[in-house]
C-alpha positions as CSV (number, residue, x, y, z in Angstrom):
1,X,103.5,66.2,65.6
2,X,102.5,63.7,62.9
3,X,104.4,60.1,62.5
4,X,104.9,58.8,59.1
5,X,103.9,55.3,58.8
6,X,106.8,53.4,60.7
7,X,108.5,56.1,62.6
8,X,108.7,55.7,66.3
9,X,108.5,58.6,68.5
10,X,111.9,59.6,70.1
11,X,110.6,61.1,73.7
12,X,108.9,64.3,72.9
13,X,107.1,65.1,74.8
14,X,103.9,67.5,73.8
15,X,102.4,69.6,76.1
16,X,98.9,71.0,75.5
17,X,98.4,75.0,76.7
18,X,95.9,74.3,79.4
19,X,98.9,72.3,81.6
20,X,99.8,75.2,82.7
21,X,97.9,78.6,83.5
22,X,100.8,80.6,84.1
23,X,101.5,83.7,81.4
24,X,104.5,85.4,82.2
25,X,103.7,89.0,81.8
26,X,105.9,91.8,82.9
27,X,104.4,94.0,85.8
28,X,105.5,95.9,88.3
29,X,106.6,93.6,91.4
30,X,107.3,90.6,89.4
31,X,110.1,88.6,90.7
32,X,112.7,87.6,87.6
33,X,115.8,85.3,86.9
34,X,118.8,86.4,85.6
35,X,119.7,84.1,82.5
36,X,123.1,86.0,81.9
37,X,124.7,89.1,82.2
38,X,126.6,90.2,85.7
39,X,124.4,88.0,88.0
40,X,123.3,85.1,86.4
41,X,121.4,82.9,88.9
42,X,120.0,86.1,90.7
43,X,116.8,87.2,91.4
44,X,115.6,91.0,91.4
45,X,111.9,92.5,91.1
46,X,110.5,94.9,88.4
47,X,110.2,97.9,89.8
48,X,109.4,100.0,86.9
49,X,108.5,99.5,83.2
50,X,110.8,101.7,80.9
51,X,109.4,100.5,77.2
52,X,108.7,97.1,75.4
53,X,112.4,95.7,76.0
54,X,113.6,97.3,79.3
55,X,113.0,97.2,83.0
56,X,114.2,99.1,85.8
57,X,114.8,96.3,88.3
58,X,116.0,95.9,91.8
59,X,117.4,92.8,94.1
60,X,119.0,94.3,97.2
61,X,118.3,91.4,99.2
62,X,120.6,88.8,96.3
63,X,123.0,91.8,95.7
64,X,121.6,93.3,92.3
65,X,122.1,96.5,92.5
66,X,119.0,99.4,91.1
67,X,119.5,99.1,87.4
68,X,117.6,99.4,83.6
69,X,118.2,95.7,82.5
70,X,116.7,94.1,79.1
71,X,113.8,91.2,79.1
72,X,116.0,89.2,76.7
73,X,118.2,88.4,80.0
74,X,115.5,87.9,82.2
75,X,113.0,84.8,83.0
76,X,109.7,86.0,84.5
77,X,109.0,83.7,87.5
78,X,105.2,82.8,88.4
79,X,105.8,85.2,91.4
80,X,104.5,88.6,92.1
81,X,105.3,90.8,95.0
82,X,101.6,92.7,95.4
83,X,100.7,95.9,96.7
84,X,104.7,97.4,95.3
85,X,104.0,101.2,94.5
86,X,105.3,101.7,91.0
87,X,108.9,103.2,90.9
88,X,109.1,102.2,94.6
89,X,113.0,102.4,95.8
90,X,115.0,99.9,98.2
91,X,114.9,101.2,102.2
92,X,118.0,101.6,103.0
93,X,119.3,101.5,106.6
């Protein structure tokens, strides 16, 4: 951001890429948010990749039932579950 000669600057704040190393990619056993839809608030995991705009997810622990849900509802959190098989199911009982 470039001032003009006798502007002020309002409170941005600019942040430079190397603040933060985190790159939300989409993988299986990544933990997401729910921005809207049925269960905003929730969590669930990625459990399987269906194509460039839909996961199958699954968050039987915060009531999200096994379901294909789009990325454009979802915020990728910095945490992965490691070690989930791909396609793996919730154990039930």
């Amino acid at each position: 951001m470039v001032l003009k000669s006798g502007q002020k600057n309002v409170g941005l704040t600019l942040f430079s890429p190397k603040e933060s190393n985190f790159k939300p990619f989409v993988e299986i056993g990544r933990v997401a948010l729910f921005k809207s839809g049925p269960f905003p608030g929730k969590i669930a995991v990625i459990v399987e990749i269906i194509d460039h705009s839909r996961a199958i997810i699954d968050g039987s622990t915060t009531g999200v039932p096994r379901q294909s849900y789009p990325y454009k509802h979802l915020t990728l959190t910095p945490l992965k579950l490691s070690g989930l098989p791909r396609g793996d199911g919730t154990k039930r009982g």
